[in-house]
Backbone as ProteinMPNN parsed JSONL, in Angstrom:
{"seq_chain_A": "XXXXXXXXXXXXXXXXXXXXXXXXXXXXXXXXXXXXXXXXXXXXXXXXXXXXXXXXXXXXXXXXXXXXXXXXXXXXXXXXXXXXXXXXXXXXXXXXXXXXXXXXXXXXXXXXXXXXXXXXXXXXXXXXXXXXXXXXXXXXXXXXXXXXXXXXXXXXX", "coords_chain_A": {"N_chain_A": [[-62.608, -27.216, 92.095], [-62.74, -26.715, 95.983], [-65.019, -25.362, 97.878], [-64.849, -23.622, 100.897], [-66.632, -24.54, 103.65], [-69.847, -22.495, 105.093], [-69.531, -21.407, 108.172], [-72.161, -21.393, 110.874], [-73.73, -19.338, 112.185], [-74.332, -19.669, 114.884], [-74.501, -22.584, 116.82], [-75.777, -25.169, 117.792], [-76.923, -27.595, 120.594], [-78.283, -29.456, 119.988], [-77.308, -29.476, 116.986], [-74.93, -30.256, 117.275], [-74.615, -32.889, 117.578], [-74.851, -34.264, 115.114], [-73.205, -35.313, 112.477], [-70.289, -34.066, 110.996], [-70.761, -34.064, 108.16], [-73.769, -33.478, 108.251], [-73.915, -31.435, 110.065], [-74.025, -28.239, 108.918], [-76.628, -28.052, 107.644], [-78.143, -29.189, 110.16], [-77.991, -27.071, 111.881], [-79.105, -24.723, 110.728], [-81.326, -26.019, 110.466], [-82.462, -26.117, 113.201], [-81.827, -23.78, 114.204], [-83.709, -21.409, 114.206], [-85.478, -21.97, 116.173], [-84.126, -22.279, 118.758], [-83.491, -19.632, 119.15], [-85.831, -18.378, 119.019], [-86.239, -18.582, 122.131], [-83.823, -17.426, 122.766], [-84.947, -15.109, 123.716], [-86.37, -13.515, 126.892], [-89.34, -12.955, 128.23], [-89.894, -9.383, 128.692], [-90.32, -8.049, 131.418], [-92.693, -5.764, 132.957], [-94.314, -2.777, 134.815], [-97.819, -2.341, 135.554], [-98.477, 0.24, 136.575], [-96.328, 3.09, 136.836], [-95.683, 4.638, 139.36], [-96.483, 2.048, 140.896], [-93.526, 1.786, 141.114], [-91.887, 1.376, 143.711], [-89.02, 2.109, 145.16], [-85.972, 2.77, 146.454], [-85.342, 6.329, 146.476], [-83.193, 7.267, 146.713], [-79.84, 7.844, 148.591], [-78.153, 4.788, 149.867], [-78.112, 1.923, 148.175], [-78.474, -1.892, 147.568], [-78.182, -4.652, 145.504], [-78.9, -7.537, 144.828], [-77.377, -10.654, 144.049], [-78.693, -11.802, 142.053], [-79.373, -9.508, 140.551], [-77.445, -8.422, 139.57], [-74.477, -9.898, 139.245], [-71.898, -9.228, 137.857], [-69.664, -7.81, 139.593], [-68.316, -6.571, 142.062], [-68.721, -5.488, 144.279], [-71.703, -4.802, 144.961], [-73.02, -2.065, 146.497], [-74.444, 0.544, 145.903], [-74.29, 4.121, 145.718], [-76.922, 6.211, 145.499], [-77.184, 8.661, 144.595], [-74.77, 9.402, 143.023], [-74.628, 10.06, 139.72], [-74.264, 8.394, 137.501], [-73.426, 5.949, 138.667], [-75.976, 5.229, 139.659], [-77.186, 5.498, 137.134], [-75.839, 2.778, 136.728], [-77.544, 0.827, 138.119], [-79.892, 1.008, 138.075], [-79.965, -0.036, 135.04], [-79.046, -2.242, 135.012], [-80.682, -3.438, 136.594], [-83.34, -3.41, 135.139], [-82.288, -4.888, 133.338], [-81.64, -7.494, 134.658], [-84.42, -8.428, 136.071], [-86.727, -10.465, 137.019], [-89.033, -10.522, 137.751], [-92.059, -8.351, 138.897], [-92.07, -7.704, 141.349], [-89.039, -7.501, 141.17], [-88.382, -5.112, 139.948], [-90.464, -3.624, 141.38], [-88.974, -3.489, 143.873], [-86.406, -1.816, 143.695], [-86.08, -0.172, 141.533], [-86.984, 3.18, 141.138], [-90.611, 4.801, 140.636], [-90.868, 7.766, 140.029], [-87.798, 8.725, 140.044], [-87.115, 6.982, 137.834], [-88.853, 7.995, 135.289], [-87.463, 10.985, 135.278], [-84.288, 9.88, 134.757], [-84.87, 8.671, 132.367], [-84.289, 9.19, 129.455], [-81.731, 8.778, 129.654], [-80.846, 6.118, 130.214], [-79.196, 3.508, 129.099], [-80.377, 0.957, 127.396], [-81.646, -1.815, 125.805], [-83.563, -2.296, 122.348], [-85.703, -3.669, 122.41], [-86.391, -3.252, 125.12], [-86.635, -0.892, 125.531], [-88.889, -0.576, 124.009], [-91.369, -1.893, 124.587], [-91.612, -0.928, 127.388], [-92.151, 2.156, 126.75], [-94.565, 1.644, 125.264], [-96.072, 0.616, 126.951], [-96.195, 2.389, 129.018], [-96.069, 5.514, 127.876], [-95.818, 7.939, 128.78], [-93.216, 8.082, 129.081], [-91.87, 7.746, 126.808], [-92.675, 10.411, 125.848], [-90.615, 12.283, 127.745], [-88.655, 11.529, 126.655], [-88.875, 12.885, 123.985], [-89.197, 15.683, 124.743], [-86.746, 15.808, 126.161], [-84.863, 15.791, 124.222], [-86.1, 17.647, 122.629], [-85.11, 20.099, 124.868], [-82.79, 19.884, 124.563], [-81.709, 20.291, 121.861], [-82.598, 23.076, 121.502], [-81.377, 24.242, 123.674], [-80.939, 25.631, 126.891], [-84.269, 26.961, 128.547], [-83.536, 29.168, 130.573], [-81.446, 30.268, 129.198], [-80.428, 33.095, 128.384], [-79.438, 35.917, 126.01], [-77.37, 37.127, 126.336], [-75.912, 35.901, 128.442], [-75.634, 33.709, 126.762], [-73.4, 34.864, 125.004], [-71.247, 35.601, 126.587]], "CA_chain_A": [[-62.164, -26.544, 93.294], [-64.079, -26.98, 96.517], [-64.85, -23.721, 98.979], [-64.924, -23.961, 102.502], [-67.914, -24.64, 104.011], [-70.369, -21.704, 105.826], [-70.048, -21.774, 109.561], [-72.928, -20.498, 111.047], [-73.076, -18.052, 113.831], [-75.237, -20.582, 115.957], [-74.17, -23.944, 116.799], [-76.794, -25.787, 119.117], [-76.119, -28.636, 121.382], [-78.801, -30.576, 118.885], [-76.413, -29.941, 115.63], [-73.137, -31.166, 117.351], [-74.759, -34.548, 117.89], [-75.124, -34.726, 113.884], [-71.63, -35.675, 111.653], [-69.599, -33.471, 110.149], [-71.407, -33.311, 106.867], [-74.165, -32.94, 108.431], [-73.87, -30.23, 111.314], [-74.652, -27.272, 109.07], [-78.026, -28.625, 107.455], [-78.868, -29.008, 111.59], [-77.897, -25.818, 112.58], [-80.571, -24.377, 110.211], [-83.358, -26.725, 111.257], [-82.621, -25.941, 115.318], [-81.699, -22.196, 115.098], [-84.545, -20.618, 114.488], [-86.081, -22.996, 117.678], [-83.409, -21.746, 119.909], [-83.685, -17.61, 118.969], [-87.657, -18.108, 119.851], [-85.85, -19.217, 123.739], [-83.204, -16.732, 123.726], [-85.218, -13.577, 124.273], [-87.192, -13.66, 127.494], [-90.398, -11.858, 128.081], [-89.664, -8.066, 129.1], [-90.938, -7.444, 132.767], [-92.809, -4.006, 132.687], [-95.454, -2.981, 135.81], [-98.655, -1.674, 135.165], [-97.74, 1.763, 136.818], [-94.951, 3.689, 137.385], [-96.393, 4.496, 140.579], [-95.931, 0.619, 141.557], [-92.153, 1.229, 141.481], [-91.421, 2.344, 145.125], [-87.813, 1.535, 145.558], [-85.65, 4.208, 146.986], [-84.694, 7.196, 145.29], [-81.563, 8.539, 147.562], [-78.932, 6.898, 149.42], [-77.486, 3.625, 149.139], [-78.91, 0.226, 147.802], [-77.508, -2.867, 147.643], [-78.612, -5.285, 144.788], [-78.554, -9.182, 145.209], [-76.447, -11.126, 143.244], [-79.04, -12.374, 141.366], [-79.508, -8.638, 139.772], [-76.006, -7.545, 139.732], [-73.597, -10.256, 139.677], [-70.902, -8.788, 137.215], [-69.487, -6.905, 140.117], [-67.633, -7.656, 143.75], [-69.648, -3.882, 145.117], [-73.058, -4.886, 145.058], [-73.558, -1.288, 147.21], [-74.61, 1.322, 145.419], [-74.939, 5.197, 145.753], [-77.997, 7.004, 144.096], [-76.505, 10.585, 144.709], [-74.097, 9.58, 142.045], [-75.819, 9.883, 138.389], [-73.666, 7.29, 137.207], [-74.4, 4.529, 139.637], [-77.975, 5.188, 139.602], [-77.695, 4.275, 136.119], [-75.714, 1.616, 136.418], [-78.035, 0.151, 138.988], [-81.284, 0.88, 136.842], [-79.876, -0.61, 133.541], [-79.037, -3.362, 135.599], [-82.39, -3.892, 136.938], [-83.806, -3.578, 133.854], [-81.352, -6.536, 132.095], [-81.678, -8.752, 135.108], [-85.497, -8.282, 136.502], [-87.625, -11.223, 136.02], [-90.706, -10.358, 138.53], [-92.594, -7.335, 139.037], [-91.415, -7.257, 142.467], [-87.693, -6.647, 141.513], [-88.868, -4.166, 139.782], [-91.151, -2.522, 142.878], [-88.238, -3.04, 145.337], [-85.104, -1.559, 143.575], [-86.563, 1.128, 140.617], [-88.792, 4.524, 141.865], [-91.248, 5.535, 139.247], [-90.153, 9.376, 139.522], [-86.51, 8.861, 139.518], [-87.548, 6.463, 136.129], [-89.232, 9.021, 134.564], [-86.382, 11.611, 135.12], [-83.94, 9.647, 133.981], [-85.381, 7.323, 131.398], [-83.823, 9.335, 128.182], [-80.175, 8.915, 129.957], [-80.612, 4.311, 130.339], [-78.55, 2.365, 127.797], [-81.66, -0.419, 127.324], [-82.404, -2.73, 124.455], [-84.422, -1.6, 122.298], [-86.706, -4.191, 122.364], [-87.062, -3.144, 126.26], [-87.532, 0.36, 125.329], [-90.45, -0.153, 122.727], [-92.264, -2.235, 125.919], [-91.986, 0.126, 128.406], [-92.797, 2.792, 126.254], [-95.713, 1.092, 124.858], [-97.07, 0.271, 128.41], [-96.312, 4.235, 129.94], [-96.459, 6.458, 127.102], [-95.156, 9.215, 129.212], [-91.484, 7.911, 129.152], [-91.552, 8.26, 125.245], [-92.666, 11.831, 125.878], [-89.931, 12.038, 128.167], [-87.309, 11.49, 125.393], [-88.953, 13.901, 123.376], [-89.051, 16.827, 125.778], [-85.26, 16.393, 126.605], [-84.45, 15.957, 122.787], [-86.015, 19.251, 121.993], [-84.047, 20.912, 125.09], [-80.931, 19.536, 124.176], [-81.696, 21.322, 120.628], [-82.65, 24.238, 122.082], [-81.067, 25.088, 124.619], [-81.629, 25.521, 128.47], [-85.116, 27.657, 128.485], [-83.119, 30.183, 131.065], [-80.434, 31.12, 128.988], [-80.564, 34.556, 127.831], [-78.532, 36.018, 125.062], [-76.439, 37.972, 127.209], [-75.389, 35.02, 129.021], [-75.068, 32.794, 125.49], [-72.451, 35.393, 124.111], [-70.085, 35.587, 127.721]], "C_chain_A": [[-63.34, -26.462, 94.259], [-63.937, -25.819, 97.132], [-65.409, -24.221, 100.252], [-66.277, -23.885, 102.54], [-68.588, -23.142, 105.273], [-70.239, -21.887, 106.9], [-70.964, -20.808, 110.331], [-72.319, -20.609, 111.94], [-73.663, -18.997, 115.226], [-75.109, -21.892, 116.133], [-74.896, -24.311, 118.336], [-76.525, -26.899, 119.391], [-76.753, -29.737, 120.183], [-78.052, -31.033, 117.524], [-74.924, -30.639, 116.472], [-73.219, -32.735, 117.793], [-75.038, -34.988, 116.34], [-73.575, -34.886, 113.572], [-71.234, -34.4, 111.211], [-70.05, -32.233, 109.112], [-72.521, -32.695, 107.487], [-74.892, -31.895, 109.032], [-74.619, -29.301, 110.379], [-76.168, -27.174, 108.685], [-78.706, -28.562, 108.791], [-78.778, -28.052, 112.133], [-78.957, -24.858, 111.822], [-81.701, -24.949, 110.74], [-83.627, -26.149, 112.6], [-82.547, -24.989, 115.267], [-82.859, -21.495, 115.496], [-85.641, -20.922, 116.245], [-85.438, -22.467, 118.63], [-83.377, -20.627, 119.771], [-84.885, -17.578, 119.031], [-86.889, -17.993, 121.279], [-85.21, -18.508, 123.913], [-83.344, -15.255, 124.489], [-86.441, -14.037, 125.706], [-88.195, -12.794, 127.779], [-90.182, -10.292, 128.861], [-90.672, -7.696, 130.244], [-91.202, -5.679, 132.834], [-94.579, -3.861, 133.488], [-96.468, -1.987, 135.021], [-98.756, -0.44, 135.495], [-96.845, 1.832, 136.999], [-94.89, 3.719, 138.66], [-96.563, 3.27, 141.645], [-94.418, 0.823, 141.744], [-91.987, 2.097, 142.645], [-90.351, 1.994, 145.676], [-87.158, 3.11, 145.792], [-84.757, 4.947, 145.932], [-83.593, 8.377, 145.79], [-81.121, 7.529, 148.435], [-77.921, 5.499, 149.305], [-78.044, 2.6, 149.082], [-77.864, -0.806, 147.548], [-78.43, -4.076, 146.914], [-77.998, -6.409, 145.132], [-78.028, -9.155, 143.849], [-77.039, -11.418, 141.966], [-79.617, -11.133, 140.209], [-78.566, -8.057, 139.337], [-74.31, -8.901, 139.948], [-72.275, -10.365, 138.448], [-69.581, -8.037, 137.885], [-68.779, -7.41, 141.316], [-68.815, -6.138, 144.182], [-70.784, -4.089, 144.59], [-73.792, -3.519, 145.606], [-73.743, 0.006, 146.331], [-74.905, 3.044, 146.111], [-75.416, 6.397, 145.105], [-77.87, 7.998, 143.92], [-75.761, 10.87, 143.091], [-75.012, 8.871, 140.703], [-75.49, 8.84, 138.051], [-74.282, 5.972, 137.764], [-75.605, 4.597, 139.812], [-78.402, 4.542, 137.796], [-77.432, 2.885, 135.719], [-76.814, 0.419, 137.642], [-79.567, -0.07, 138.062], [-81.099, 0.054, 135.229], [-79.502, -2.085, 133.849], [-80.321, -4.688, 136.284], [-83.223, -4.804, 136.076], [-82.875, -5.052, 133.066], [-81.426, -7.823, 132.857], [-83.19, -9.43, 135.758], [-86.086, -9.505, 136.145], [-88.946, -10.996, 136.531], [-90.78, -9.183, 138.641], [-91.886, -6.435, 140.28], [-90.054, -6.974, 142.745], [-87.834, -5.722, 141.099], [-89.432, -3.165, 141.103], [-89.939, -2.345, 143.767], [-86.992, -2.014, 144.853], [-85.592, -0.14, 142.545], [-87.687, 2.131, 141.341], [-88.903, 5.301, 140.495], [-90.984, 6.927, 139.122], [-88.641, 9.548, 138.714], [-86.629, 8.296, 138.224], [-87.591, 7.438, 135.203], [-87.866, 10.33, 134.069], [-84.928, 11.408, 134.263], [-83.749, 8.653, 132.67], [-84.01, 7.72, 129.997], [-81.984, 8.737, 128.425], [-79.594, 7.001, 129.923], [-80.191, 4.115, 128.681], [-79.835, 0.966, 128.105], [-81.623, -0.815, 126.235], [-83.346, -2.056, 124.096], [-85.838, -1.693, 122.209], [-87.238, -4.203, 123.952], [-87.804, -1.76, 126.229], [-88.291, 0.6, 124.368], [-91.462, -1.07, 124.129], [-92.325, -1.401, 126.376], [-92.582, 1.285, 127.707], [-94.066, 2.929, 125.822], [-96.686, 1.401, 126.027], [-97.212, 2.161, 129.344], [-95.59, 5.06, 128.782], [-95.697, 7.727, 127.377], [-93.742, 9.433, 129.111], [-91.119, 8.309, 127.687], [-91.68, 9.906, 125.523], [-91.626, 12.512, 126.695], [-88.514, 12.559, 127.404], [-87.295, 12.761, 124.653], [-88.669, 15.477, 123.99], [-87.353, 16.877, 126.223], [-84.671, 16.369, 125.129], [-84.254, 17.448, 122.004], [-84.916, 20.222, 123.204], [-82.951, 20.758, 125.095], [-80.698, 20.513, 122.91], [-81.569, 22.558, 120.697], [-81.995, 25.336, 123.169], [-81.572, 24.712, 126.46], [-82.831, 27.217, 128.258], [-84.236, 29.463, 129.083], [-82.383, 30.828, 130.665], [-80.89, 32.09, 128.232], [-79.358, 35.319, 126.759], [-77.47, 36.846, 125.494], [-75.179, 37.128, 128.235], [-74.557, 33.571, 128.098], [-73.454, 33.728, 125.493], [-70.737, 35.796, 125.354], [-69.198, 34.66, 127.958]], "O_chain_A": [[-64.505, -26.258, 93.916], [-62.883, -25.19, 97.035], [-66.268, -25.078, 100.461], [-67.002, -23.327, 101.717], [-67.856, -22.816, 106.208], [-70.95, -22.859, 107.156], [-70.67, -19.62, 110.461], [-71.355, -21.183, 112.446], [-73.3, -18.838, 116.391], [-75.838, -22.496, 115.347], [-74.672, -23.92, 119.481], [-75.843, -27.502, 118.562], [-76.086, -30.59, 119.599], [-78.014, -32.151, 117.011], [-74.121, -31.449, 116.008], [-72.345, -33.511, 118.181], [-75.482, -36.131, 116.235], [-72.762, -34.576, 114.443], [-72.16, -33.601, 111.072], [-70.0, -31.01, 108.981], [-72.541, -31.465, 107.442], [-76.023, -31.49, 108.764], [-75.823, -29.243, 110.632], [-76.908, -26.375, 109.26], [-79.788, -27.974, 108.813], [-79.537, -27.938, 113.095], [-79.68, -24.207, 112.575], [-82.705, -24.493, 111.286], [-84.721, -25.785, 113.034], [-83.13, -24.49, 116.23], [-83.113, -21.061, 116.619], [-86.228, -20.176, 117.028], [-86.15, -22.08, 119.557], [-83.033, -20.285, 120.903], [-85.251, -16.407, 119.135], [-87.04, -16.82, 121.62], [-85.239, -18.184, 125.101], [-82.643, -14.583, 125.245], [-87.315, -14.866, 125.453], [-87.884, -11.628, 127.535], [-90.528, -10.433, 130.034], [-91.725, -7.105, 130.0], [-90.414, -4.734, 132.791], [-95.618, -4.413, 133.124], [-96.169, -1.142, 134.179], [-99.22, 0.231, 134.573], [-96.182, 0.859, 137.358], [-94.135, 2.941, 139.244], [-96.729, 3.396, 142.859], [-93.91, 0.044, 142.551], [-91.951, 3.326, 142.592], [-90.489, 1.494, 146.793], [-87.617, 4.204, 145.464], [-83.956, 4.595, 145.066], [-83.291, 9.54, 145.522], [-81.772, 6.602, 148.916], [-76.968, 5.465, 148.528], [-78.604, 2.244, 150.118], [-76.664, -0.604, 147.362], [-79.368, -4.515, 147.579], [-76.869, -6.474, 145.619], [-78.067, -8.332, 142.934], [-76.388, -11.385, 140.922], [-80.183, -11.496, 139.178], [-78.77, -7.066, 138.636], [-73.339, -8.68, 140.673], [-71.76, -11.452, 138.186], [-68.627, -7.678, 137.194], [-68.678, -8.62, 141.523], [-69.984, -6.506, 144.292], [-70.961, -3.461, 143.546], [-75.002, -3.472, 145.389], [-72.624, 0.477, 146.129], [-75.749, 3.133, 147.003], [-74.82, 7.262, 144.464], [-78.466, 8.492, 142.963], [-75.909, 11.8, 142.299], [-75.684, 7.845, 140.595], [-76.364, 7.985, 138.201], [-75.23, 5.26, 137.432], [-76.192, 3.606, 140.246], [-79.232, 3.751, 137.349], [-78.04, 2.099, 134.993], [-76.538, -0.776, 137.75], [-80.075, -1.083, 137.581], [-82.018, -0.323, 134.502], [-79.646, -2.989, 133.026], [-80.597, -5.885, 136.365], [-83.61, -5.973, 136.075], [-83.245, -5.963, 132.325], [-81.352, -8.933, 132.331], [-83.273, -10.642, 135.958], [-86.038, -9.768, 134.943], [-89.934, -11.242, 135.839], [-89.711, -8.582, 138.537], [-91.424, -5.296, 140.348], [-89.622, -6.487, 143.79], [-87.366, -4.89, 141.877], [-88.852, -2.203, 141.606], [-89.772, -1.286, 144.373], [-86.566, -1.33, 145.784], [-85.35, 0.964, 143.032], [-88.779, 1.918, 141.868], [-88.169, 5.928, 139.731], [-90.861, 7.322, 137.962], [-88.302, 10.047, 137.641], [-86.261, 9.045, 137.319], [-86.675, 7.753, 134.443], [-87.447, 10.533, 132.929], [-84.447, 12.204, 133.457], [-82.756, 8.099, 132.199], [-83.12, 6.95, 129.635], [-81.226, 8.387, 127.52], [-78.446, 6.614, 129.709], [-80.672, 4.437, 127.595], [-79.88, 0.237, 129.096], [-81.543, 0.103, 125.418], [-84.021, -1.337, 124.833], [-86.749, -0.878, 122.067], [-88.217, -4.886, 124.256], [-88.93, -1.454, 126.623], [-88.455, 1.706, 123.853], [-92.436, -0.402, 124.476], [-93.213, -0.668, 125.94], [-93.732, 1.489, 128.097], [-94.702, 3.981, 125.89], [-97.68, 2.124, 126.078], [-98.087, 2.744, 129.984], [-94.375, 5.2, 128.923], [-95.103, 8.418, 126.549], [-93.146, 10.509, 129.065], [-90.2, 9.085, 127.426], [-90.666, 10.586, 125.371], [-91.633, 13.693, 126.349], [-87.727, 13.498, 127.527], [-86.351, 13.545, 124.55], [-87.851, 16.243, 123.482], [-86.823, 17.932, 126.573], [-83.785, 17.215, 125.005], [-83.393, 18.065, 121.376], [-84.047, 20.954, 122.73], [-82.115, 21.488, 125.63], [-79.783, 21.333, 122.852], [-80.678, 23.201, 120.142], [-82.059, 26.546, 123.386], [-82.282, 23.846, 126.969], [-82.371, 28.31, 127.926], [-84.245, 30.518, 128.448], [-82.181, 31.923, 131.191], [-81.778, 31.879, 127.407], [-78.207, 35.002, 127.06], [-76.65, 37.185, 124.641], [-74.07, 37.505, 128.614], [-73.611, 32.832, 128.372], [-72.46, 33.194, 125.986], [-69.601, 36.119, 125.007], [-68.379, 34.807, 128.865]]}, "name": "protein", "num_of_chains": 1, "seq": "XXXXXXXXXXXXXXXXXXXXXXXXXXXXXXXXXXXXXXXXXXXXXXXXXXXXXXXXXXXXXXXXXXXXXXXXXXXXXXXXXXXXXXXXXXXXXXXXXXXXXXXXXXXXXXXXXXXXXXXXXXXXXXXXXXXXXXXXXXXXXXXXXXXXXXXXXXXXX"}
C-alpha cells in the first residue's frame, strides 16, 4: 500500500520546473533560499525624535503605503485610524523617510502598546528605543492596577 505523497507548504517557481517525482525533493533544496528573501529588513530610525509627521488632523498616505483601501485620507483624532495608519506604515515603510514623513515620535510612544506589529518588528524597534518596551510595561502594570486616580469610594459606586 502506497501513501500519498507530502505536499509542502512552499512550492517555488524553481521546483515546478522539476517532474512530478521530483518536485518535492526541489521544494526542500529551494525553500529554505526563498524564506532567507521573504522577510525584508525592518526600517527603524535612529531617534524617535526623527519622526516628525503630523500628530492631529488628516493625512493622506500614498498608495504605495496603503494600497488595501479606496480612502487613502485619514483622521488622527480618531484612535482607530491613527492605528490603522501607523500599523500600516510600519508593514509598508521601506526608507527612513516614510517613516519621518507619516509617524510622530510622541504620538509613537503613546500609542506603541495599542499597534498590532510583527513581532519580529517589535523586538527591532524595541531593541533600537528601549523606551517603547518600557512603554508596554508601564501600561501593563496600569491596566493591572487600576487608574492611579481611582479612589475606593469611587471603585465601590
Amino acid at each position: 500500500m502506497t501513501t500519498a505523497p507530502v505536499i509542502p507548504d512552499v512550492i517555488t517557481p524553481q521546483a515546478r520546473r522539476y517532474s512530478a517525482v521530483d518536485k518535492y525533493s526541489a521544494v526542500d533544496k529551494y525553500s529554505a533560499v526563498d524564506k532567507r528573501y521573504a522577510l525584508r529588513a525592518v526600517v527603524v530610525p535612529a531617534s524617535l525624535a526623527d519622526l516628525h509627521g503630523p500628530a492631529a488632523g488628516l493625512i493622506e498616505l500614498p498608495q504605495r503605503l496603503f494600497w488595501s483601501g479606496t480612502d487613502h485620507v485619514f483622521d488622527l483624532s480618531d484612535c482607530d485610524r491613527l492605528l490603522e495608519v501607523y500599523e500600516a506604515v510600519f508593514d509598508a515603510a521601506r526608507t527612513q523617510a516614510d517613516l519621518a514623513d507619516y509617524l510622530n515620535g510622541e504620538t509613537l510612544a503613546r500609542v506603541w502598546p495599542r499597534l498590532a506589529l510583527s513581532p519580529r518588528v517589535r523586538r527591532a524597534w524595541e531593541a533600537a528605543h528601549p523606551e517603547l518596551a518600557s512603554t508596554i510595561q508601564a501600561s501593563t502594570i496600569q491596566a493591572s492596577t487600576g487608574p492611579a486616580s481611582m479612589t475606593p469610594a469611587v471603585a465601590a459606586a
